[in-house]
C-alpha positions in Angstrom: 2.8 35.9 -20.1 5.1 35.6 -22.4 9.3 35.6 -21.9 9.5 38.6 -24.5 6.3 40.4 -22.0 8.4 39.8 -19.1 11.1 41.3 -20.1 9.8 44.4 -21.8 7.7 45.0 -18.3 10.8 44.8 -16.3 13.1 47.5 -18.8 10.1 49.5 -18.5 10.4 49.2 -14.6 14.1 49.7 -15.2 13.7 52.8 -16.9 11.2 54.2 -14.9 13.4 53.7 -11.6 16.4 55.3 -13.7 14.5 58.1 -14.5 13.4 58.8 -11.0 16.9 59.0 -9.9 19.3 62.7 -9.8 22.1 60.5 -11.8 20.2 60.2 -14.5 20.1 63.7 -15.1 18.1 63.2 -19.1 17.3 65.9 -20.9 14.6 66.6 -23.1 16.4 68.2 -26.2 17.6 65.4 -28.1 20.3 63.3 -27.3 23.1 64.6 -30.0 21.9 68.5 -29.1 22.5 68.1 -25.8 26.0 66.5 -26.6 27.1 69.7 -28.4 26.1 72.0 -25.7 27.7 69.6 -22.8 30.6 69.9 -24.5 30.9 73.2 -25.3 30.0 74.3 -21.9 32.8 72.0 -20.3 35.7 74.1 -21.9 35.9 78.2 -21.3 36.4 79.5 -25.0 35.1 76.6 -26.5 33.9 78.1 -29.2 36.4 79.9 -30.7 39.3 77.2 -30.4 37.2 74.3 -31.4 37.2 73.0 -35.4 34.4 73.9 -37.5 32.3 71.3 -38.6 33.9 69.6 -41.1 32.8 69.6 -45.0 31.2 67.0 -47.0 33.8 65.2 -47.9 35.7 64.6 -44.8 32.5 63.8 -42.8 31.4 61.2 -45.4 34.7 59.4 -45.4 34.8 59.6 -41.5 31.2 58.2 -40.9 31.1 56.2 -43.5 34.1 54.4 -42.3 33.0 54.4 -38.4 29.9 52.9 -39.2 30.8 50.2 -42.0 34.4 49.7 -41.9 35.6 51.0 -45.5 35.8 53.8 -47.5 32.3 55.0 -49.5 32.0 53.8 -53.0 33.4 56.8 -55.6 29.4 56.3 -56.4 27.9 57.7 -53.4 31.2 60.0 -52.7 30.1 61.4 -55.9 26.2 61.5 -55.3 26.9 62.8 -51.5 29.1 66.0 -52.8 26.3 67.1 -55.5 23.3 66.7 -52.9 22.6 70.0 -51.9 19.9 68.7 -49.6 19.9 70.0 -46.1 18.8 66.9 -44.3 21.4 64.6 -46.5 23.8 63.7 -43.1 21.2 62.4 -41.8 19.7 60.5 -44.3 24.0 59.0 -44.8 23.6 58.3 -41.5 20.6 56.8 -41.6 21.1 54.9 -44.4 24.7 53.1 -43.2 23.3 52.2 -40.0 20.6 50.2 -42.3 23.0 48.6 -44.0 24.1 44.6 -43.9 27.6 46.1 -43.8 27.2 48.1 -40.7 25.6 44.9 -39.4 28.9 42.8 -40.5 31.6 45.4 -39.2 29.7 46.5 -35.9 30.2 42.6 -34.9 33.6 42.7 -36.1 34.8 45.4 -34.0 32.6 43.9 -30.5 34.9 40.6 -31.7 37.8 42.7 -31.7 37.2 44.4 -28.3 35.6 40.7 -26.4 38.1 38.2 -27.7 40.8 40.0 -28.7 41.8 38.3 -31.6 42.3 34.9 -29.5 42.7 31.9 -31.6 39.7 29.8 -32.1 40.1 26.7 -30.1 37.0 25.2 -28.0 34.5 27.2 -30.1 34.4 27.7 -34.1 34.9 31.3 -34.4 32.0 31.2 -37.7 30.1 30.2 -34.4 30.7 33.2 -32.2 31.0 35.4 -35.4 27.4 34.2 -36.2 26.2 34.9 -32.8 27.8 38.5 -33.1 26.5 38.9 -36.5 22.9 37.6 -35.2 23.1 40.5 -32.6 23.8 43.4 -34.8 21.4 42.5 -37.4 18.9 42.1 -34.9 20.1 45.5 -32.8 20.0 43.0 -29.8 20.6 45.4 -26.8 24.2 45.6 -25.4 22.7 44.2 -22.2 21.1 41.5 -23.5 24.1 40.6 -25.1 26.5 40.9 -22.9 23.7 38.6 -20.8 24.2 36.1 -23.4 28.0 36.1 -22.9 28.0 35.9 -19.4 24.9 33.2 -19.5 26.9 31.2 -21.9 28.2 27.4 -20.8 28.2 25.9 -24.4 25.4 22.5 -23.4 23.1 23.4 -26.5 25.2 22.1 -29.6 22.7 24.7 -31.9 24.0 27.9 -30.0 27.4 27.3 -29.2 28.8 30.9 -30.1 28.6 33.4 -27.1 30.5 30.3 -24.6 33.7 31.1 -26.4 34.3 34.2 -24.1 34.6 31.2 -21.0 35.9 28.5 -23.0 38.6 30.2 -25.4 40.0 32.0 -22.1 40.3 28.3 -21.0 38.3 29.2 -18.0 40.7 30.4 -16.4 39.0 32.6 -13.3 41.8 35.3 -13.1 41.8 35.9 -16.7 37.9 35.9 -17.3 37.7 38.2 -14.4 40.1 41.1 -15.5 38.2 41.2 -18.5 34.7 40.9 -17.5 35.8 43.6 -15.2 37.8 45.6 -17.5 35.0 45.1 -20.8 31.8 45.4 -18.8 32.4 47.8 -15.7 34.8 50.0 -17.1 37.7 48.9 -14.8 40.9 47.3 -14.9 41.5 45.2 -11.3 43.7 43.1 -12.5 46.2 45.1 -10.1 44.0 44.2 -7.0 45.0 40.2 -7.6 47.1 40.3 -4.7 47.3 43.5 -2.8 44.4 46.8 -3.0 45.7 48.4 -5.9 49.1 50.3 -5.3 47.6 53.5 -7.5 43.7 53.6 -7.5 42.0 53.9 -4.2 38.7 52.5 -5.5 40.3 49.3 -7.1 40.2 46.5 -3.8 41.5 43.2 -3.4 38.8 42.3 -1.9 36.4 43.8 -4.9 38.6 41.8 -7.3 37.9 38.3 -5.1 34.1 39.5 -5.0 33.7 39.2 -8.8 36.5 36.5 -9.0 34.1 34.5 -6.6 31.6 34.5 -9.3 33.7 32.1 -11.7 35.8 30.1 -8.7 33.9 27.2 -9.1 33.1 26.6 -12.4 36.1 24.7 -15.3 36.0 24.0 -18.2 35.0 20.6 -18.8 35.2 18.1 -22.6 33.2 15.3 -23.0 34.7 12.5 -23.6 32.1 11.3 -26.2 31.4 14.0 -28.3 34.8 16.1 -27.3 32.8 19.2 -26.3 33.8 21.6 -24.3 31.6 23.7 -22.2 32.0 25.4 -19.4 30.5 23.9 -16.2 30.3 24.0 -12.5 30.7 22.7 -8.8 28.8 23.7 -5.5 32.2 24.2 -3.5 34.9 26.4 -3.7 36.3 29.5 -2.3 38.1 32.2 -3.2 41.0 33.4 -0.4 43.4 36.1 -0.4 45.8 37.9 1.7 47.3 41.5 0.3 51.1 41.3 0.7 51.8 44.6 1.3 50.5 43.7 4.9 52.7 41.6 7.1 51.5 38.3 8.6 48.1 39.0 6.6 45.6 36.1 7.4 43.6 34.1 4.8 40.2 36.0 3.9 37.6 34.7 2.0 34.4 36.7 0.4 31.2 35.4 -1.9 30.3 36.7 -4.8 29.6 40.2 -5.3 29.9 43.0 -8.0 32.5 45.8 -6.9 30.9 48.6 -4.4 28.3 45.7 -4.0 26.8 43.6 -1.1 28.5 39.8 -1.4 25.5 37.4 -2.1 25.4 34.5 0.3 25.3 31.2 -0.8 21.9 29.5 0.3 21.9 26.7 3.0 21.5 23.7 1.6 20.7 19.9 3.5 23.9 18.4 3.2 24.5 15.6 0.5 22.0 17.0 -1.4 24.1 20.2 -3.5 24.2 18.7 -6.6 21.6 18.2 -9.4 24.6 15.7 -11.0 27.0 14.5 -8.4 30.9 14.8 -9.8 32.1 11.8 -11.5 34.9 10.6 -13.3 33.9 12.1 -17.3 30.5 13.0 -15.7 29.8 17.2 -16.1 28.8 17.9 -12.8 25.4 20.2 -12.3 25.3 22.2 -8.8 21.6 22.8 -7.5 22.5 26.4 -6.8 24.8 28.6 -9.7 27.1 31.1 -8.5 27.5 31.9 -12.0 24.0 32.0 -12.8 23.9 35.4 -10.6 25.9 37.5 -12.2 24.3 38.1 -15.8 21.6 39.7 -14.4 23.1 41.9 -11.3 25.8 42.9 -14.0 24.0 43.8 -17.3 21.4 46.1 -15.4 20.1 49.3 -15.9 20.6 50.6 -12.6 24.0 49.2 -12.5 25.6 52.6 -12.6 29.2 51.2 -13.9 28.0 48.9 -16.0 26.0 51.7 -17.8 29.0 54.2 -17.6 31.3 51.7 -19.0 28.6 50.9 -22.3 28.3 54.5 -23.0 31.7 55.2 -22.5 33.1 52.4 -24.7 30.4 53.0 -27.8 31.6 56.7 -27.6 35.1 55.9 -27.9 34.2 53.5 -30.5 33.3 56.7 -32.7 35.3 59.4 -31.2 38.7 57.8 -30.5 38.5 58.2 -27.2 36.6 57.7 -24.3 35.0 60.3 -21.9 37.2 58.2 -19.3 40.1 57.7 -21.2 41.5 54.9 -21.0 38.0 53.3 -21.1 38.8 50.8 -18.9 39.8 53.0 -15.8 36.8 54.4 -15.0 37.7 55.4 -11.3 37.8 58.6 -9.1 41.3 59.3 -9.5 40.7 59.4 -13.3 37.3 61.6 -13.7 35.8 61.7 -16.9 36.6 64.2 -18.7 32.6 65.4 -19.3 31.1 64.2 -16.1 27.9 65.2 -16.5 27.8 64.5 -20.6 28.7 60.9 -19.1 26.1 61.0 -16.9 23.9 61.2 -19.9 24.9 59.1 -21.8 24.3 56.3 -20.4 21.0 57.3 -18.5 19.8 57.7 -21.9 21.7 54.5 -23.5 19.9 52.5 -20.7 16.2 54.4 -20.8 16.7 53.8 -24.6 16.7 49.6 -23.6 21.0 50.1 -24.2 19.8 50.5 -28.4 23.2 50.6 -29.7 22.2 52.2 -33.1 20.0 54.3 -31.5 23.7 55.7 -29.5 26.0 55.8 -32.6 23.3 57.7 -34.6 22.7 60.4 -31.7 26.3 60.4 -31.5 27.1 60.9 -35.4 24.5 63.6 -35.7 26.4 65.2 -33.2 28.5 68.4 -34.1 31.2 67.4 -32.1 31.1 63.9 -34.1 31.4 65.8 -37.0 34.0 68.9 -36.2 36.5 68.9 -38.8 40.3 67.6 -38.3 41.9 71.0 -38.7 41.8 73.7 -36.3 41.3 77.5 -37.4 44.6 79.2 -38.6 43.7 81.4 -35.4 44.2 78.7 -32.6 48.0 78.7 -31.8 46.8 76.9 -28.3 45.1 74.2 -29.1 42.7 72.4 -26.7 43.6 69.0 -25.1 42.3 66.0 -26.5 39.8 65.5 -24.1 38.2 68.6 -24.9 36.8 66.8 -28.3 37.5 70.5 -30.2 38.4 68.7 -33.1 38.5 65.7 -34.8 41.1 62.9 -33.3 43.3 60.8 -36.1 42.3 57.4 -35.3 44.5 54.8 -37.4 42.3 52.0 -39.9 42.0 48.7 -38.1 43.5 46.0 -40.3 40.0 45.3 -41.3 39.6 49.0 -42.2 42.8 49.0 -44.2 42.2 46.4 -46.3 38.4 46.4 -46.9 39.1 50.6 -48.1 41.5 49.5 -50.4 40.0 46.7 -52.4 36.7 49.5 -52.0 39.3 52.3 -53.8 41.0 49.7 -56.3 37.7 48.7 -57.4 37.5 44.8 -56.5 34.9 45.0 -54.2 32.3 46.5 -56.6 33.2 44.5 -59.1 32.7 41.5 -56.8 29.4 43.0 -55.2 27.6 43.5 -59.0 29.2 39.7 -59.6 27.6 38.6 -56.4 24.5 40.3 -56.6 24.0 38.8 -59.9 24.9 35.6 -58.7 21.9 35.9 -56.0 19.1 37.2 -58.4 19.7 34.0 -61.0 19.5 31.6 -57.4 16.9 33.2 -56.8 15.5 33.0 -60.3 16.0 29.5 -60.6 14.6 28.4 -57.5 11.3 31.0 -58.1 11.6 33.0 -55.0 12.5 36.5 -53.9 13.9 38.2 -50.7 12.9 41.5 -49.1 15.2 44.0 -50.1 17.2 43.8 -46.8 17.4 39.9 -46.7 18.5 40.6 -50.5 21.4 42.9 -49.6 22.4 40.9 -46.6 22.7 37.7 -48.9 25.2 39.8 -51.4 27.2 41.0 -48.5 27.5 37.4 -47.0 28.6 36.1 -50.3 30.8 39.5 -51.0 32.5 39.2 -47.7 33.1 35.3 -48.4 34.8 35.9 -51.4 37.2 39.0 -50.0 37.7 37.8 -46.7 41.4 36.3 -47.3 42.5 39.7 -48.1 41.5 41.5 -44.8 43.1 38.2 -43.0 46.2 38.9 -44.9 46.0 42.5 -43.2 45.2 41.4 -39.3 48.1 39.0 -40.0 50.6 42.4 -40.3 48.9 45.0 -38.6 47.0 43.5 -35.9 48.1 43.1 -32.1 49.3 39.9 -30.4 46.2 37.8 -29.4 45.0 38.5 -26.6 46.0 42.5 -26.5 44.5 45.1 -27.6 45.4 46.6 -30.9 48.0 49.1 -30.4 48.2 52.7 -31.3 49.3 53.2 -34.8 53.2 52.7 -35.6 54.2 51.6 -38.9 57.5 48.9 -39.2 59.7 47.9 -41.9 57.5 44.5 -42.2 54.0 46.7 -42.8 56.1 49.6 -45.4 57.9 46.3 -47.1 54.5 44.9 -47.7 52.6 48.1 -49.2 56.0 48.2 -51.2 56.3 45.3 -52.3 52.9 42.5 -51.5 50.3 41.6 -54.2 47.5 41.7 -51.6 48.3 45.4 -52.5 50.2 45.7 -56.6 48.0 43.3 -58.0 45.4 45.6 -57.4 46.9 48.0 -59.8 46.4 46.1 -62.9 44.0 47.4 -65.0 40.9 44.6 -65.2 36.9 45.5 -65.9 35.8 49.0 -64.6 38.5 48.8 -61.9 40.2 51.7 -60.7 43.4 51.5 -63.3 40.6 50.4 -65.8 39.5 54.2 -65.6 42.2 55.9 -65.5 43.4 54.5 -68.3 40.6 54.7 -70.3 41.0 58.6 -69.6 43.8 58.6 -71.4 45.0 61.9 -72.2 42.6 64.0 -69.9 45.0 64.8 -67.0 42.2 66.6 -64.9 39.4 64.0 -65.4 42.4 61.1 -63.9 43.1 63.3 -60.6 39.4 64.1 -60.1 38.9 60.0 -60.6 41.7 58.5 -58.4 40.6 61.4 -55.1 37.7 60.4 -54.7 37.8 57.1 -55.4 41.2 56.7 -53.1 40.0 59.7 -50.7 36.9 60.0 -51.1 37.4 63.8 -52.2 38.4 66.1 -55.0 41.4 67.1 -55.4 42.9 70.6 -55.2 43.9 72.9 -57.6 48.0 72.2 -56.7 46.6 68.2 -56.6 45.2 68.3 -59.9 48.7 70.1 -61.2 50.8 68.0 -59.5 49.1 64.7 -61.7 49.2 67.0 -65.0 52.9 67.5 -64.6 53.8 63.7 -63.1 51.9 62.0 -66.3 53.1 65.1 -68.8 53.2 63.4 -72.3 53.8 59.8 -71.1 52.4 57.6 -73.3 51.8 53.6 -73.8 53.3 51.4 -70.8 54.8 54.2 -69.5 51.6 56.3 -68.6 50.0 52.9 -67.4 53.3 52.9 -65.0 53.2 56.3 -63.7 48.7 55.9 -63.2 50.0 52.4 -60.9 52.9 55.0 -59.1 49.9 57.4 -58.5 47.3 54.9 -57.4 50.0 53.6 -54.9 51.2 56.8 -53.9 47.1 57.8 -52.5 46.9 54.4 -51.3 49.8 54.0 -49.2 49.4 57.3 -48.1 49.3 59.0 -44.4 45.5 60.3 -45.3 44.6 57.2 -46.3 46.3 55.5 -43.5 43.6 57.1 -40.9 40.3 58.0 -40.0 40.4 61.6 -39.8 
């Protein structure tokens, strides 16, 4: 039987025990229904207080943005506000989680959340990008991903990518067990290093030296011919510990085991005979029996209830803003989830559904409380925690958000795609092949993303987080309003070139209206108001020549370095 057999047989079993136990608790309405009603049903006078769904405009920016990373086209902003279709959310929805751009900015953001943004030492990050990449175009499930990552030690030279999690963490063990803990079970230990944590009951010292056990004996280690490094491992070594809140504490020791967990003893093996490849001076040793080589499969397991919880949770924050157990890493009792049972769901379903991430972002988009509006009704002069998910939360652009939406609203990157895409179809030409329409538009967005790729570096270099550190909340600085003031990455935009943005509006010249219905929605993805549209009228007036061209540039930059274009909202 085949390895792909094998493994649908044992999710099937995996599913089928899940199923069979009261956590699960799966429903059979369908997934984003039941969502709605969980919610609703979690808050007395939900209802009344909670936004109304929002309208087309601001759900298409918001999804659009979630799911590929950058404002829609002023194309399909147009196309989506004159479809009067019913179904036509879904079929958005639908269509951008098909889309080689979803693929490219779903890979970005697990980047983001695995690494980080650590430099790129003992790994090429096109490596682990391509691995990412490889993933999301493939909708690998999480599970088997995160697998791969944990599987990882960097020997085969063609598959390098998914070992940078070990090896750019320098192997260090505290380090790789915080955030194996902290990315994959939903909880930050790192508190429990040296004592049971001072504030969270469930968080043990000796739960943190359980996991930490797993990674005790394994380094990272280069060759000295080829200068490789992987990640490799020894048959001895302990963890020990002694809390220091408690006075002449003794040395304890513990083997590997997942938190909650029975520790898994090391077999007994004849003496002189551990290793497969004895240590030796620039020799990689190889142990006979792997500590490491237990965890992928204890860990990333459907029945492992916080590894589930923690998946669900983090996908969910991923498109809400925040997580049913907010922060998403501190997934304990004294911090209950906000929607327990909606939790419990979640990721019953997320794992019966094989952990199919798309399969999860779609339910949750088609959701209504995915899609409530921003704004509260005028009625509500209490508004509902955040927790509640009454309303849409403000969620600040990434850096690669910022500056992929505003070469999408200046124009450059469809300019660039109809450059690329031409570029493809003469290759293609030339060489007297074709491509499937998906291969097609995944070559065009490889080349597109080539080409405009130094412009979001130029953002992550401002508006990013320290490596190593998640990216912070948003809160603007005199470096990030001098360089919207003052950078060409964003006023060299605003030079009228082709059919870019300035291009139109000057060609409009002298019809006021047609210029503020033109720079919305291709800036905000929306028309603009009555008031909007006067304000632009008055602001051009009779302005003629260089001038005009001046004050279209002020307007452009005024939309663009706005607070409404600063967020997903």
């Amino acid at each position: 039987m085949s390895d792909r057999s094998n493994r649908t047989l044992a999710l099937f079993a995996a599913a089928a025990a899940l199923l069979a136990t009261p956590l699960a608790g799966r429903s059979e309405e369908p997934l984003h229904q039941a969502i709605d009603r969980l919610v609703a049903a979690r808050t007395p006078g939900y209802a009344a207080k909670a936004a109304p769904v929002a309208d087309d405009a601001e759900f298409l920016r918001r999804v659009t943005l979630d799911l590929t990373g950058t404002i829609p086209t002023v194309e399909r902003t147009r196309a989506f506000l004159a479809d009067d279709a019913p179904d036509k959310r879904t079929r958005l929805i639908d269509e951008l989680l098909a889309s080689p751009e979803h693929e490219r900015h779903l890979a970005q953001q697990l980047d983001v959340q695995l690494m980080q943004r650590r430099r790129a030492a003992k790994v090429k990050a096109a490596e682990w990008e391509s691995f990412l990449l490889t993933a999301t175009q493939s909708n690998t499930p999480w599970d088997e991903l995160v697998r791969d990552v944990l599987a990882a030690d960097g020997l085969d030279k063609e598959r390098r990518g998914p070992a940078r999690f070990y090896l750019d963490r320098d192997g260090d063990v505290n380090t790789i067990t915080r955030d194996v803990s902290a990315l994959f079970l939903g909880a930050n230990i790192e508190c429990a290093q040296c004592h049971d944590h001072p504030e969270v009951a469930d968080y043990t010292i000796d739960d943190y030296y359980g996991l930490s056990a797993f990674f005790v004996r394994s380094f990272v280690f280069t060759d000295p011919k080829t200068k490789l490094a992987v990640y490799a491992e020894k048959a001895e070594g302990e963890v020990t510990f002694k809390s220091v809140f408690v006075e002449d504490a003794k040395d304890s020791s513990t083997p590997p085991h997942l938190p909650g967990e029975k520790p898994i003893p090391d077999p007994e093996l004849e003496k002189g005979k551990e290793y497969k490849v004895k240590p030796a001076k620039n020799v990689r040793p190889v142990p006979v029996y792997s500590r490491r080589e237990q965890l992928p499969a204890r860990l990333a397991a459907a029945e492992n209830e916080r590894f589930r919880r923690a998946a669900a949770n983090r996908f969910w924050a991923m498109m809400l803003g925040r997580g049913i157990v907010h922060p998403i890493d501190a997934d304990h009792s004294d911090n209950p989830p906000s929607h327990p049972e909606l939790l419990d769901l979640l990721a019953a379903e997320f794992a019966a559904h094989d952990f199919d991430v798309r399969w999860l972002l779609r339910e949750i988009a088609l959701s209504e409380t995915y899609q409530r509006g921003s704004r509260l009704p005028e009625s509500v002069t209490d508004p509902l925690p955040e927790s509640a998910f009454a309303q849409a939360l403000l969620k600040p652009l990434s850096p690669e958000q910022f500056g992929r939406s505003l070469l999408e609203a200046t124009g450059v990157t469809e300019a660039t795609r109809a450059a690329e895409r031409a570029a493809v179809q003469k290759e293609l030409a030339a060489k007297k092949t074709e491509l499937g329409e998906v291969e097609f538009a995944r070559a065009v967005e490889k080349r597109v993303h080539a080409k405009l790729k130094g412009n979001e570096t130029r953002f992550v270099s401002l508006f990013a987080a320290a490596a190593g550190e998640a990216d912070p909340d948003f809160e603007a600085t005199v470096d990030q309003a001098m360089f919207l003031m003052n950078d060409n990455a964003v006023l060299g935009r605003l030079q009228p070139s082709g059919q870019n943005l300035l291009a139109r509006l000057v060609g409009l010249d002298g019809q006021s209206d047609e210029i503020a219905a033109e720079l919305y929605l291709a800036v905000l993805a929306r028309r603009p108001t009555d008031e909007e549209v006067a304000d632009v009228r008055d602001y051009l007036g009779d302005a003629t020549g260089e001038v005009r061209h001046a004050r279209l540039r002020q307007l452009a930059w005024a939309l663009l370095a706005s607070a409404e274009f600063r967020f997903v909202h």
